[in-house]
VOFILO-230317 format. One record per atom (N, C-alpha, C): residue number from 1; residue in one letter; atom name; z, y, x. Coordinates in steps of 0.05 Angstrom, whole numbers, m for minus. Atoms other than C-alpha are relative to their C-alpha. Layout:
<rs>
NUM|A|CA|Z|Y|X
...
</rs>
This chain:
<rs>
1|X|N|15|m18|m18
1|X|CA|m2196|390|m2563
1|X|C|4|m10|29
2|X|N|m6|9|m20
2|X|CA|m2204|364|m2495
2|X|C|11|21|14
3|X|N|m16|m19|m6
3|X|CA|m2178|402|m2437
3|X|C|m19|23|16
4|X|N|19|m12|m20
4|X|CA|m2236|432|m2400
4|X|C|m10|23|m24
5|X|N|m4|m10|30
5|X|CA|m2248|463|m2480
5|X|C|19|20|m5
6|X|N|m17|m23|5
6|X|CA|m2181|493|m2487
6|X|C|2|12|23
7|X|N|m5|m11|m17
7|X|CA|m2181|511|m2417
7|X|C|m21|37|0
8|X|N|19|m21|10
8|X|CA|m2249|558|m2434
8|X|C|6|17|m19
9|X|N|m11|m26|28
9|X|CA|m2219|585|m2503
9|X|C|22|15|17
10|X|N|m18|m9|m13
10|X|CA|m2157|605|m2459
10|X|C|m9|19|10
11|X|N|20|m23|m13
11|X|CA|m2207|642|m2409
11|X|C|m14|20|m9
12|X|N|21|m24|23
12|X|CA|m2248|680|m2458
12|X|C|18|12|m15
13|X|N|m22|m12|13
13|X|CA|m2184|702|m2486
13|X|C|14|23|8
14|X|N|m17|m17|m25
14|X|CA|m2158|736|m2430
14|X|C|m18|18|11
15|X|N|16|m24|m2
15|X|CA|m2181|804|m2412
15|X|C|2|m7|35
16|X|N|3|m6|m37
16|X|CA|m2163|799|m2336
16|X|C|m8|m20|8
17|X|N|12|21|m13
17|X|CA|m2194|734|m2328
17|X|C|m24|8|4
18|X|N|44|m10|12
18|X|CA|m2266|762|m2363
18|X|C|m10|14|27
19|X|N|5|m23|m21
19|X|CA|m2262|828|m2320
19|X|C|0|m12|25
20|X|N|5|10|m20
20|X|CA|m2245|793|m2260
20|X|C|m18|m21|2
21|X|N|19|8|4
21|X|CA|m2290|740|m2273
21|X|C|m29|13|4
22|X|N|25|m33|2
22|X|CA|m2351|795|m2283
22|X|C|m1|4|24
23|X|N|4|m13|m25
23|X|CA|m2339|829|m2221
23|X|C|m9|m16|17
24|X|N|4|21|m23
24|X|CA|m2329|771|m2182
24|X|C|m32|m17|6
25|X|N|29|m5|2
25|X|CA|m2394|748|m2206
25|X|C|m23|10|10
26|X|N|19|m14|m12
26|X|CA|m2430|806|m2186
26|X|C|m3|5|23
27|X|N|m6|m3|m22
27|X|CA|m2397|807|m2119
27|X|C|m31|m29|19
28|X|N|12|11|m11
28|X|CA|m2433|740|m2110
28|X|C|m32|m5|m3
29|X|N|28|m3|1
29|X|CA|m2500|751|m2139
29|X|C|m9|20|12
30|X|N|13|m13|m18
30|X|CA|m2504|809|m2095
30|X|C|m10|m10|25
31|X|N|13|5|m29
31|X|CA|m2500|777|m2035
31|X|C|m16|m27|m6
32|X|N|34|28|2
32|X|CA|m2548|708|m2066
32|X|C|m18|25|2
33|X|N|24|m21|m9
33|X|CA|m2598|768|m2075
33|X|C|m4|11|28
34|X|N|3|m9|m28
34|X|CA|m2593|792|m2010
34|X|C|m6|m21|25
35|X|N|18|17|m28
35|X|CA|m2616|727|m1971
35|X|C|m23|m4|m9
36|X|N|41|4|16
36|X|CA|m2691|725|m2020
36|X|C|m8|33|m2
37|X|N|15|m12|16
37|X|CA|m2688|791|m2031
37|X|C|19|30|5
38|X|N|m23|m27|0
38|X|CA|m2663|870|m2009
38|X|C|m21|27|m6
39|X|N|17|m16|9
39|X|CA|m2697|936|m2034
39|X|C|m20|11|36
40|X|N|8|m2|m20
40|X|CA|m2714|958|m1952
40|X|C|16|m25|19
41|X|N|m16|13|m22
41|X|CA|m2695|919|m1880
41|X|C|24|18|1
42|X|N|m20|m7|m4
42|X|CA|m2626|931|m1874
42|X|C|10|9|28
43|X|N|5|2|m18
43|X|CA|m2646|927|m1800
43|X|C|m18|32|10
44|X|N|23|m23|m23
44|X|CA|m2703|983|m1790
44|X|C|12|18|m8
45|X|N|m9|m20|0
45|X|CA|m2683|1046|m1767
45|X|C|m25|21|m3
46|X|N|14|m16|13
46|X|CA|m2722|1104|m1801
46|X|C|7|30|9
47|X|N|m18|m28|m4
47|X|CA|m2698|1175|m1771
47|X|C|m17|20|m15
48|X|N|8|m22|19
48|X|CA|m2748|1211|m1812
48|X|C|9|3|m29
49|X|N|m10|14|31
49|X|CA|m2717|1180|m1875
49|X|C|29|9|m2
50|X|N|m31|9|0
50|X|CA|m2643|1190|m1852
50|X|C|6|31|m24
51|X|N|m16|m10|27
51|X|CA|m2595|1221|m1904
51|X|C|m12|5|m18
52|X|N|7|m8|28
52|X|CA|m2635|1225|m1962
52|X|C|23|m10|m23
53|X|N|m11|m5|27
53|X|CA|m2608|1239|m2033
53|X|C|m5|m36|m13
54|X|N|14|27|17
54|X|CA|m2612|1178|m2086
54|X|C|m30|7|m11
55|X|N|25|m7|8
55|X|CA|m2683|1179|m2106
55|X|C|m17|m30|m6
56|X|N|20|24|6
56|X|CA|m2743|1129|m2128
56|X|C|0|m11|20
57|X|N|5|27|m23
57|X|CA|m2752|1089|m2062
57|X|C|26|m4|15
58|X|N|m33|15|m13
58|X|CA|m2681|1096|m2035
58|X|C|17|2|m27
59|X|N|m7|m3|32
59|X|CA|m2638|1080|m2111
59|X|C|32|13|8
60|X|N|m33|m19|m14
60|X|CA|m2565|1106|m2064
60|X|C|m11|16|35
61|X|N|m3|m15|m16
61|X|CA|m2601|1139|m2015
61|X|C|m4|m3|26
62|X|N|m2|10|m24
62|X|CA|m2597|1133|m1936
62|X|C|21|5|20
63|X|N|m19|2|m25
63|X|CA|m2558|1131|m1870
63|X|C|m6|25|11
64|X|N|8|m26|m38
64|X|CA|m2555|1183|m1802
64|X|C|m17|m22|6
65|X|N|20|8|m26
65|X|CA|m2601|1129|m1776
65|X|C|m33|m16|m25
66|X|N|27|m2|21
66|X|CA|m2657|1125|m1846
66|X|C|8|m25|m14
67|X|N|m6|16|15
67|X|CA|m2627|1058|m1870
67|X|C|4|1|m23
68|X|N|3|9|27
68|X|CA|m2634|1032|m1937
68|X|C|37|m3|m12
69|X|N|m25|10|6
69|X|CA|m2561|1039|m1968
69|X|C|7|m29|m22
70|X|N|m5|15|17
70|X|CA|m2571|997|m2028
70|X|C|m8|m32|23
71|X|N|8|34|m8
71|X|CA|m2599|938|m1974
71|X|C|28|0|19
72|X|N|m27|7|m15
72|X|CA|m2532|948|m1936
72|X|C|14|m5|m12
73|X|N|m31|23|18
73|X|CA|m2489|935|m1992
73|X|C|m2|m21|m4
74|X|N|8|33|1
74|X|CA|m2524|877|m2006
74|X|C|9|m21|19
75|X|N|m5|15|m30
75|X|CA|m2522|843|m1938
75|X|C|29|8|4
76|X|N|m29|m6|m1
76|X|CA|m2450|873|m1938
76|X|C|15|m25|m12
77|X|N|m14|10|22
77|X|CA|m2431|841|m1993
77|X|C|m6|m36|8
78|X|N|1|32|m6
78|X|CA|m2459|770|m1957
78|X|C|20|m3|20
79|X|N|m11|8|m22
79|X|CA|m2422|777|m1899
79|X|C|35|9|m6
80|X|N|m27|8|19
80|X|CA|m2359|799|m1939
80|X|C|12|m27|0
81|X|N|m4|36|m1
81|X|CA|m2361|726|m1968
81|X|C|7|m16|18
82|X|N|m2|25|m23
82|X|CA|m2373|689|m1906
82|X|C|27|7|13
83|X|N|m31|5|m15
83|X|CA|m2313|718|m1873
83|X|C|20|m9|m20
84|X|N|m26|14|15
84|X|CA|m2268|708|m1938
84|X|C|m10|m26|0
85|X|N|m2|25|9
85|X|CA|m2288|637|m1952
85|X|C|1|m9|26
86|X|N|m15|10|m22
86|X|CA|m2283|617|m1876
86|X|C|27|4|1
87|X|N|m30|m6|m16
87|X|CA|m2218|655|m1863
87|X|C|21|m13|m22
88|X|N|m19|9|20
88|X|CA|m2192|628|m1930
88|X|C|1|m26|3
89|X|N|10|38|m3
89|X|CA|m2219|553|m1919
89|X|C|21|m1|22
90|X|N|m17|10|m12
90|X|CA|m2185|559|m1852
90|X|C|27|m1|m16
91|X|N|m26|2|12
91|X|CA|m2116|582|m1882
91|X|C|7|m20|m12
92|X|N|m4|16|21
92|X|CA|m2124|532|m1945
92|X|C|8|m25|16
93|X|N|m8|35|m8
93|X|CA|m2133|469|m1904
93|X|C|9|m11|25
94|X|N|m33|m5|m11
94|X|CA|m2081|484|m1847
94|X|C|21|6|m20
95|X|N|m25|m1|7
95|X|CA|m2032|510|m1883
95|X|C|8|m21|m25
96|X|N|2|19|21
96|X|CA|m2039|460|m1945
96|X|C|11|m26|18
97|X|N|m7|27|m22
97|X|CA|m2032|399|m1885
97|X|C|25|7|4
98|X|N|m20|1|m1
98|X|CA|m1975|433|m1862
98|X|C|24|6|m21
99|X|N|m19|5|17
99|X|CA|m1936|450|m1921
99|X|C|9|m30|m19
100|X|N|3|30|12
100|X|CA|m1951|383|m1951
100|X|C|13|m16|22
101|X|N|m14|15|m19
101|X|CA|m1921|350|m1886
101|X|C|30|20|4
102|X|N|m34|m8|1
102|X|CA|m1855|396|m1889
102|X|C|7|m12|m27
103|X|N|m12|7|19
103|X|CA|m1841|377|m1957
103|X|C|m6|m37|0
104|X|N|m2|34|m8
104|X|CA|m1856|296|m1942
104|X|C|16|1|11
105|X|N|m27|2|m16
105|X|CA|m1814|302|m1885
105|X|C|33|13|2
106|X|N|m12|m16|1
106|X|CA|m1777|347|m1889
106|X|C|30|m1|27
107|X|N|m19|10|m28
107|X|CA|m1712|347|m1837
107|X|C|m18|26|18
108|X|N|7|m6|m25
108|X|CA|m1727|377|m1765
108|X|C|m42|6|m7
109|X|N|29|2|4
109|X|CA|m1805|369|m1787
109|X|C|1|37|m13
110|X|N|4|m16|20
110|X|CA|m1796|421|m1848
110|X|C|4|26|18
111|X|N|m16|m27|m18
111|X|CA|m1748|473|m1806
111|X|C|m28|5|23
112|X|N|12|m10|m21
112|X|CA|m1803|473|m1746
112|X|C|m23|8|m9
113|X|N|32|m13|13
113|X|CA|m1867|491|m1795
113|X|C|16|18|m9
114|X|N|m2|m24|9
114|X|CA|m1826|541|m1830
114|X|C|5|21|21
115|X|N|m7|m6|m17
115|X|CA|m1804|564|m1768
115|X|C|m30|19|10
116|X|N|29|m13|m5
116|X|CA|m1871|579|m1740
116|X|C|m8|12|m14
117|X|N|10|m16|26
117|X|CA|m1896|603|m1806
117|X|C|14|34|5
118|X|N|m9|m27|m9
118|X|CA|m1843|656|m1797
118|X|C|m6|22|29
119|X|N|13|m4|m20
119|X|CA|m1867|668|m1727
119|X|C|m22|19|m6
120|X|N|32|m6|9
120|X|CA|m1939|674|m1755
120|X|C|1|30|m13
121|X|N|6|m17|19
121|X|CA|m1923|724|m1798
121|X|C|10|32|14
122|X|N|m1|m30|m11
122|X|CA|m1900|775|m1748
122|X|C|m26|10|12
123|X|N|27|m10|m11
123|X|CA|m1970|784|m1723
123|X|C|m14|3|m29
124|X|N|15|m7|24
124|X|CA|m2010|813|m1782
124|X|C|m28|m1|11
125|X|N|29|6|m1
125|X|CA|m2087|799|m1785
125|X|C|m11|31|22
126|X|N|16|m26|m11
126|X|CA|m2111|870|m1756
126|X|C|12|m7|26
127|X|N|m16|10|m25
127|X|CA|m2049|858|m1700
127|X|C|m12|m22|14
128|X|N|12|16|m15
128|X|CA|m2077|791|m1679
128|X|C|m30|10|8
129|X|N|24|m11|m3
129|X|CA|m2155|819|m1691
129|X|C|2|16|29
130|X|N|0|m15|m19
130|X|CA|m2138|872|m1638
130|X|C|9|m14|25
131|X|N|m8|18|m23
131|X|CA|m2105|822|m1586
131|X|C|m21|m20|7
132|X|N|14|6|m8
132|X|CA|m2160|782|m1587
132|X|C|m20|6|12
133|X|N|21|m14|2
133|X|CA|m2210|833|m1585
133|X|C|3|1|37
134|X|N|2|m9|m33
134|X|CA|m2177|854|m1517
134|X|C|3|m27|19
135|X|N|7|25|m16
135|X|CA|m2183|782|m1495
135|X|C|m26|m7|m2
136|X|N|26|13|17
136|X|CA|m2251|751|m1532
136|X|C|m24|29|0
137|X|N|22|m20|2
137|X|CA|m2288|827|m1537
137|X|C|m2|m9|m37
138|X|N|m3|m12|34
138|X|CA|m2297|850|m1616
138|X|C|m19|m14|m11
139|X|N|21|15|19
139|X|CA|m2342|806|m1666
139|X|C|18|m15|m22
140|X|N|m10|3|28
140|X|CA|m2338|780|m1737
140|X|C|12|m32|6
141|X|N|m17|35|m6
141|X|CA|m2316|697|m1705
141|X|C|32|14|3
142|X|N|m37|m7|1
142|X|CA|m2247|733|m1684
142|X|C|9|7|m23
143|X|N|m21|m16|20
143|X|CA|m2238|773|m1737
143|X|C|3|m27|m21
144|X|N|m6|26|24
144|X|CA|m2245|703|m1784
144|X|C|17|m19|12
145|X|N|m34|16|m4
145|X|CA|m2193|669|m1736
145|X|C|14|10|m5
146|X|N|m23|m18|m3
146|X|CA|m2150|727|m1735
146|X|C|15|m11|m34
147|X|N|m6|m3|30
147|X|CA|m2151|731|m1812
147|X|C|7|m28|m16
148|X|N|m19|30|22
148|X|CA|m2144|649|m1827
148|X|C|14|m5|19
149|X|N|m23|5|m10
149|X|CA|m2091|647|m1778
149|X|C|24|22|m18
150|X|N|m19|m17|15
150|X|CA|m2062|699|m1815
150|X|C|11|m15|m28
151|X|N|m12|25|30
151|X|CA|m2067|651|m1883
151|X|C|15|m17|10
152|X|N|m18|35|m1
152|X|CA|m2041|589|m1850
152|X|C|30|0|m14
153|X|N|m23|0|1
153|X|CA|m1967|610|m1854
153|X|C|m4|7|m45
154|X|N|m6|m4|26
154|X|CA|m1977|638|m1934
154|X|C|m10|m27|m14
155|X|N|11|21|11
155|X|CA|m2013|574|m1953
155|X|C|28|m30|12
156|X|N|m18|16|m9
156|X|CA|m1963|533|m1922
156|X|C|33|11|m15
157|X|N|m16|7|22
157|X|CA|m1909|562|m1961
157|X|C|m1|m5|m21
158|X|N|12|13|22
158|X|CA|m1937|560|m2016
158|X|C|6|m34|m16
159|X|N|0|22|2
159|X|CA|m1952|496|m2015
159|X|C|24|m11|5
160|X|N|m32|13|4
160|X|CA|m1880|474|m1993
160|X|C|15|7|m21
161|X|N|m3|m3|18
161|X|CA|m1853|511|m2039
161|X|C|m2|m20|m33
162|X|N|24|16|15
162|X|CA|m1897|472|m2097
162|X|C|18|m27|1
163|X|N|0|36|m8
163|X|CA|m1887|405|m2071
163|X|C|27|m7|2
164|X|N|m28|10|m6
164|X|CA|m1811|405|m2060
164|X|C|11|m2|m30
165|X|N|m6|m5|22
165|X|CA|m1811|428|m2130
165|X|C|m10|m32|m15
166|X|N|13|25|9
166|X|CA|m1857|369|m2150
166|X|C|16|m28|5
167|X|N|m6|19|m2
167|X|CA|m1820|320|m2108
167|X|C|29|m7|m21
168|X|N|m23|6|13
168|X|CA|m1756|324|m2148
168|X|C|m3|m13|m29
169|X|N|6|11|19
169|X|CA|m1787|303|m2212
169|X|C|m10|m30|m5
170|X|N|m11|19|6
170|X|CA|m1778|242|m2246
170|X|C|m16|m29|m2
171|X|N|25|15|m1
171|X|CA|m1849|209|m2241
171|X|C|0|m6|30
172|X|N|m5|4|m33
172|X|CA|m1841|220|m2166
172|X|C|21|m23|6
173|X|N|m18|13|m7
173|X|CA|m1776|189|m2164
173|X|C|m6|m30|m17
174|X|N|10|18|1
174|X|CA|m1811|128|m2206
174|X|C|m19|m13|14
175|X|N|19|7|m23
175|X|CA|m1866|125|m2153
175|X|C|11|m17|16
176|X|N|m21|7|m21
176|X|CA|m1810|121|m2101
176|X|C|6|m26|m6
177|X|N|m12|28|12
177|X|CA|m1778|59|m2141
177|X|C|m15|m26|m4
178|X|N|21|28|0
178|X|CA|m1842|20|m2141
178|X|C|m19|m3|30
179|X|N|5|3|m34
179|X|CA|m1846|26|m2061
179|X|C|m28|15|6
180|X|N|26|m13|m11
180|X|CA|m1899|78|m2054
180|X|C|4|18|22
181|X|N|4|m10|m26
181|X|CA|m1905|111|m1990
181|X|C|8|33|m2
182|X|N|6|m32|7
182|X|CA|m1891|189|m1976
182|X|C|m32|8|m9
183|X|N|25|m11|m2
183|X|CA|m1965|203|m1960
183|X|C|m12|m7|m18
184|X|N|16|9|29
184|X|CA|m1991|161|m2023
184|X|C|10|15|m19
185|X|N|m16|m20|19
185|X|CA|m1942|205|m2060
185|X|C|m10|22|m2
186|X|N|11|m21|m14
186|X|CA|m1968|260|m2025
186|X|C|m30|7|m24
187|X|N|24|2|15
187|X|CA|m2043|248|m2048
187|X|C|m2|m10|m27
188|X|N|m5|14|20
188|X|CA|m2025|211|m2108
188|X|C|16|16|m20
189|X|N|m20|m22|14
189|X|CA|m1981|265|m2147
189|X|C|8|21|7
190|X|N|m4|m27|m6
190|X|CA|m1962|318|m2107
190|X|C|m21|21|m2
191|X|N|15|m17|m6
191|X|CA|m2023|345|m2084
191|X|C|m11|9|m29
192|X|N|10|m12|28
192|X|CA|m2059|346|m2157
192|X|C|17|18|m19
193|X|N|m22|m19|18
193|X|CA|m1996|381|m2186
193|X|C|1|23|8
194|X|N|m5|m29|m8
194|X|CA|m1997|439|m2144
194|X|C|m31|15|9
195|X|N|27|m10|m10
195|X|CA|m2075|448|m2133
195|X|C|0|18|m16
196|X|N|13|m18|14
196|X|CA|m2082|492|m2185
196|X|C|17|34|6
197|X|N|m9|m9|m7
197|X|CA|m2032|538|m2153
197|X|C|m6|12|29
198|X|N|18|m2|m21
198|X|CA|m2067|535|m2090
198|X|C|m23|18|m4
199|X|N|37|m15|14
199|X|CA|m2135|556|m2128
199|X|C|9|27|m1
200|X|N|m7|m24|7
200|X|CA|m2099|616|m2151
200|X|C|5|21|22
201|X|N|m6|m7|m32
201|X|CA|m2068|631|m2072
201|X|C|m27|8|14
202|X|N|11|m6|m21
202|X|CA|m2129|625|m2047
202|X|C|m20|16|m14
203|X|N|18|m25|13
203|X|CA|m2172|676|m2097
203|X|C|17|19|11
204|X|N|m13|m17|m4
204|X|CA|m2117|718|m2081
204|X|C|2|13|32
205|X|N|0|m7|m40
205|X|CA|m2120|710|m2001
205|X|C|m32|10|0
206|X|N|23|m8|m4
206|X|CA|m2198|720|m2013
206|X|C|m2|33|m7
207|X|N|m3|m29|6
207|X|CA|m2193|790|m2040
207|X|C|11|23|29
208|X|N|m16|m14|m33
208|X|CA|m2138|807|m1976
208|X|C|m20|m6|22
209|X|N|13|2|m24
209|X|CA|m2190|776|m1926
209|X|C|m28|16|0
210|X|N|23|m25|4
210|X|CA|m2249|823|m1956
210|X|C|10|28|7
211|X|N|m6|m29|m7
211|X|CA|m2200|881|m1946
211|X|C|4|2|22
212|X|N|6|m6|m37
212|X|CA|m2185|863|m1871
212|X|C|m15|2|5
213|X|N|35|12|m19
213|X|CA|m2256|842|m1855
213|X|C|m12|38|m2
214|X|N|5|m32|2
214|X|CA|m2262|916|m1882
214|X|C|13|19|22
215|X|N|m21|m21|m23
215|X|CA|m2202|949|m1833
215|X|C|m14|0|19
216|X|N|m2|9|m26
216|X|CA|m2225|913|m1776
216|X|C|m30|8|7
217|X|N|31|0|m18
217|X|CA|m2301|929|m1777
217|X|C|0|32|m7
218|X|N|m8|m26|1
218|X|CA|m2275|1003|m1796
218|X|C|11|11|33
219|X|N|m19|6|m23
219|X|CA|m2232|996|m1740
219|X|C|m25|m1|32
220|X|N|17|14|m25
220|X|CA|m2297|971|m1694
220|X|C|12|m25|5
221|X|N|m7|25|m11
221|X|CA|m2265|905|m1685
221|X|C|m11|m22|m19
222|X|N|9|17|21
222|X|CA|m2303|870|m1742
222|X|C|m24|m6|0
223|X|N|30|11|m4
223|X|CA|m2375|852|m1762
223|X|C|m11|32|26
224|X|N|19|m23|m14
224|X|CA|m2425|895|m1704
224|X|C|m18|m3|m10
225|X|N|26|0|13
225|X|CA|m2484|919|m1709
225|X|C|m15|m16|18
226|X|N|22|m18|22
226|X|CA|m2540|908|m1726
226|X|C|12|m5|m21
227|X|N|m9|15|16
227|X|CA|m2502|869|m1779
227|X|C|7|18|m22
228|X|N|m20|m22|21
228|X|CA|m2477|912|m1841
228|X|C|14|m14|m5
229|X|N|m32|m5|12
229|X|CA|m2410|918|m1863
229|X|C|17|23|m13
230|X|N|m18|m25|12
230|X|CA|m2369|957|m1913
230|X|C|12|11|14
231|X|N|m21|m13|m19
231|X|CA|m2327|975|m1871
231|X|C|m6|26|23
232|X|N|14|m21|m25
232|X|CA|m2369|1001|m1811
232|X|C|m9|30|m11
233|X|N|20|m26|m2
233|X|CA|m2412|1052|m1858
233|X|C|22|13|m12
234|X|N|m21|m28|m4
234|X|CA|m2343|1080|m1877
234|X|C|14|14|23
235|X|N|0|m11|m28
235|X|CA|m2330|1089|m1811
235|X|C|m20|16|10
236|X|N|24|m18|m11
236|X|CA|m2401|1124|m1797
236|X|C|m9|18|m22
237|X|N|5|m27|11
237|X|CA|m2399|1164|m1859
237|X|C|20|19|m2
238|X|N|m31|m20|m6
238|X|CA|m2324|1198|m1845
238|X|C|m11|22|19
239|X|N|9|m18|m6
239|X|CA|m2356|1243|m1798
239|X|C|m31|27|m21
240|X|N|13|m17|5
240|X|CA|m2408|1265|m1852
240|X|C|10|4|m33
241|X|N|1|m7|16
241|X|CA|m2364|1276|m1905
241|X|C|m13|14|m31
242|X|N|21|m30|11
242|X|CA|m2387|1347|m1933
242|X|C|m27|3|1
243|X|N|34|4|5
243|X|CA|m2461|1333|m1912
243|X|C|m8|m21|m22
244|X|N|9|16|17
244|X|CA|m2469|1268|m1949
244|X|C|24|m23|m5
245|X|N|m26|19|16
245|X|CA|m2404|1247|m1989
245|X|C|m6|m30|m7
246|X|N|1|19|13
246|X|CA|m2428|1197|m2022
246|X|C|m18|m28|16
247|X|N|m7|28|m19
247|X|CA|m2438|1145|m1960
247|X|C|16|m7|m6
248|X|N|m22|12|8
248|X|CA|m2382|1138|m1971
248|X|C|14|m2|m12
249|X|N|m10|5|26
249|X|CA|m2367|1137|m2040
249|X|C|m5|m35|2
250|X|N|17|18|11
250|X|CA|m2420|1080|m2047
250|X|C|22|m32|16
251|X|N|m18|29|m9
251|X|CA|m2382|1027|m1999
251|X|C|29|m4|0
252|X|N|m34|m4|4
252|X|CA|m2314|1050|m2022
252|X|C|6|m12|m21
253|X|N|m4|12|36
253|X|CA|m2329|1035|m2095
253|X|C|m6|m32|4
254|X|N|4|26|1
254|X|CA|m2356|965|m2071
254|X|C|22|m20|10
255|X|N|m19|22|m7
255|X|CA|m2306|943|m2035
255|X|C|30|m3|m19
256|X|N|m10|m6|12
256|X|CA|m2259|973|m2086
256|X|C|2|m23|m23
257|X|N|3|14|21
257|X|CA|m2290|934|m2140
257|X|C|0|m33|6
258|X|N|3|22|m9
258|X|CA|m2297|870|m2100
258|X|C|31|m14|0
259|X|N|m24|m3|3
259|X|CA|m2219|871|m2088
259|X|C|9|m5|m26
260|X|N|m10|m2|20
260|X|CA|m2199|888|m2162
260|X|C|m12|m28|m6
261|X|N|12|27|29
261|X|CA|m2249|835|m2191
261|X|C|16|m31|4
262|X|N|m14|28|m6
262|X|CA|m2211|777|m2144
262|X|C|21|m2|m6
263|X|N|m24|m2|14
263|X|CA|m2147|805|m2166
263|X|C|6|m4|m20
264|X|N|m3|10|39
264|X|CA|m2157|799|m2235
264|X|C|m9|m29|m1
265|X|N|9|30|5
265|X|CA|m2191|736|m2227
265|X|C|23|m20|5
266|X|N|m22|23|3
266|X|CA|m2124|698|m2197
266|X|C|11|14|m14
267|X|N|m10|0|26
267|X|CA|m2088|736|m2245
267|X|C|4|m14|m24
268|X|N|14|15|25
268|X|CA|m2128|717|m2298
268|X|C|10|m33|m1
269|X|N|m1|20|m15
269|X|CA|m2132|647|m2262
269|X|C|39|m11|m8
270|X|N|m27|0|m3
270|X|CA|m2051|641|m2264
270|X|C|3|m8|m23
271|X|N|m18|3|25
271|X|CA|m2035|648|m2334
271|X|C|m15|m18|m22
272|X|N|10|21|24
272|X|CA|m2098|609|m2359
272|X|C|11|m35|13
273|X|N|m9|27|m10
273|X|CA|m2075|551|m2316
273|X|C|24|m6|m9
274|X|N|m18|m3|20
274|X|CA|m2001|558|m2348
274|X|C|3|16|m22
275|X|N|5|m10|22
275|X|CA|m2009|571|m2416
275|X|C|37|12|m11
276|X|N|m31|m14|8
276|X|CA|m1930|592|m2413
276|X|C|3|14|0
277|X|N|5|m28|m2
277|X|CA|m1942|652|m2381
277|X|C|m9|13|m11
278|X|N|19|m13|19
278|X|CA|m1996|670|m2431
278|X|C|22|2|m24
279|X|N|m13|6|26
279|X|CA|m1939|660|m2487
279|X|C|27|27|12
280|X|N|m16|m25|m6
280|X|CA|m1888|704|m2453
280|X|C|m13|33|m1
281|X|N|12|m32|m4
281|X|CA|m1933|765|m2444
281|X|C|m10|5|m30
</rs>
């Protein structure tokens, strides 16, 4: 059985791969549908239309300002994405460079990336978001530095971690013996040994950067308008509770579900990639 084969039977095996798989899925065919295709403009404001019930032409209903809810989850659910896969891309390929250069070098090199890393990590994503805000003024570019400055340092242990582990092994230390370079080592064995550990890191950082991108535009310091965002219309439906709950059911459950499905997916992801872990549980 090749490996791409057993890697599939493994996956279809596993309940938290499927489920998270599934969701994750739907996370992203909502927002492909939403650049060909949304039930109203997510854009026009309607005040004769505002707060309606679910019904035939609105299928969840509307806003305080007549908007189409189901075309804001949609477009939500795009601009979701774009901030996790920027803010995660940043993290991945900083902190991947630098953990990969502490564990080459290691010495004075290693100590001054972990160093910083630890630094990094006293400012939390919302913490930096808000410091910039009062420097830069509030939009969704900060909040995707804030948030892959916030990965760099977890991707960078990670990855050291990984790699220190890798370098001690015995193919490495055959590398070494036939005059291969750190950095050829690097790309040549290390990095492919621990990518799949990475993959898993960074489903896992994508889920956390959908839930900031959520705080922060809750917060007002995240996507503006006109733009939708999960986040915002739970912020603009908290004042109408008791009139019309279920604003803010509707973008609670999505981001809810968006969250779980990435969680289960590196889950999932984890134990189909080591089939050891699947044997212990």
């Amino acid at each position: 059985m090749s490996a791409s084969a057993s890697f599939l039977t493994r996956a279809t095996r596993h309940s938290s791969f499927v489920i998270g798989a599934c969701l994750s899925l739907l996370l992203v065919l909502a927002a492909t549908l939403s650049w060909v295709w949304t039930p109203w403009s997510p854009y026009e404001i309607d005040m004769a239309a505002k707060l309606q019930h679910p019904n035939a032409m609105h299928w969840l209903g509307t806003d305080p300002f007549g908007r189409d809810v189901t075309s804001l989850l949609l477009v939500g659910a795009r601009n979701s994405i774009l901030v996790g896969v920027i803010a995660v891309g940043i993290g991945l390929t900083i902190g991947t460079t630098l953990g990969l250069l502490a564990a080459a070098r290691r010495g004075w090199v290693e100590e001054l990336i972990m160093r910083l890393a630890d630094f990094t990590f006293a400012f939390p994503a919302i913490l930096s978001a808000i410091m910039m805000t009062a420097v830069f003024g509030a939009g969704i570019v900060n909040s995707i530095i804030a948030i892959g400055i916030f990965n760099i340092p977890t991707f960078a242990r990670i990855t050291r971690a990984s790699a220190n582990a890798i370098w001690s092994r015995e193919f490495v230390l055959a590398a070494r013996a036939c005059g291969k370079g750190p950095w050829r080592i690097t790309f040549d064995h290390i990095l492919p040994n621990i990518l799949s550990a990475l993959i898993v890191q960074a489903t896992i950082q994508f889920a956390l950067a959908i839930l900031a991108e959520a705080a922060l535009s809750y917060l007002g310091l995240g996507t503006q308008p006109p733009q939708p965002s999960w986040g915002r219309m739970l912020a603009e439906a908290q004042t109408l509770l008791f009139q019309a709950p279920l604003l803010a059911v509707f973008p609670g459950v999505a981001i809810a579900l968006a969250v779980l499905g990435l969680n289960l997916l590196g889950d999932g992801l984890r134990d189909v990639m080591d089939p050891r872990l699947s044997r212990k549980r």
